[in-house]
C-alpha positions, 0 to 999 in steps of 0.5 A: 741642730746641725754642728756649725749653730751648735758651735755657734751656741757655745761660743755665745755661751762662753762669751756671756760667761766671760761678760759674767766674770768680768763685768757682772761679778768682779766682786766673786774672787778666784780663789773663792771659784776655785774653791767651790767649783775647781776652775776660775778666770785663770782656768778658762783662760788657760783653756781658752790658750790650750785651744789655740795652741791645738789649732796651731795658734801660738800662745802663751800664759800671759796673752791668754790671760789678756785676751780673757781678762780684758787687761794685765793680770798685774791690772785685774789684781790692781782693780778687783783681788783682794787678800785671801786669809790663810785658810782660803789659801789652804783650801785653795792649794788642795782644790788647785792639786785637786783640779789642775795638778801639782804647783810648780 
């Protein structure tokens, strides 16, 4: 397979696991994600905004965050997240140190 129809692949790939996120199962939190896998929305777009300032292309937190979600983060919460108990939180500060880093 040349590169140019292997980058094409992924991209497809990607844009259907985005379709899957924000469409398909909006039901699934991130903090659930997180959990369970080490990333969720908030990450892929956080990678998706480390690409794009590779490739020169300015970008922030908030923009890579729209771009993926579709809407505002304040929006996406509005429309879909739910409270998350105690220990889901717990759990999450662990996977977050685990995966990401430090909280600032």
């Amino acid at each position: 397979m040349d590169q140019q129809t292997e980058i094409e692949l992924q991209a497809a790939a990607f844009r259907r696991l985005q379709k899957h996120l924000m469409q398909d199962r909006t039901d699934v939190q991130n903090i659930d994600m997180m959990n369970l896998t080490g990333f969720c929305r908030n990450c892929l777009s956080r990678w998706y905004q480390e690409a794009a300032n590779e490739k020169g292309i300015e970008m922030g937190k908030d923009e890579a965050r729209q771009v993926f979600y579709g809407m505002t983060m304040d929006e996406w919460k509005a429309n879909y997240q739910t409270e998350a108990g105690p220990e889901k939180k717990a759990e999450f500060d662990v996977a977050f140190e685990e995966n990401v880093g430090k909280k600032d």
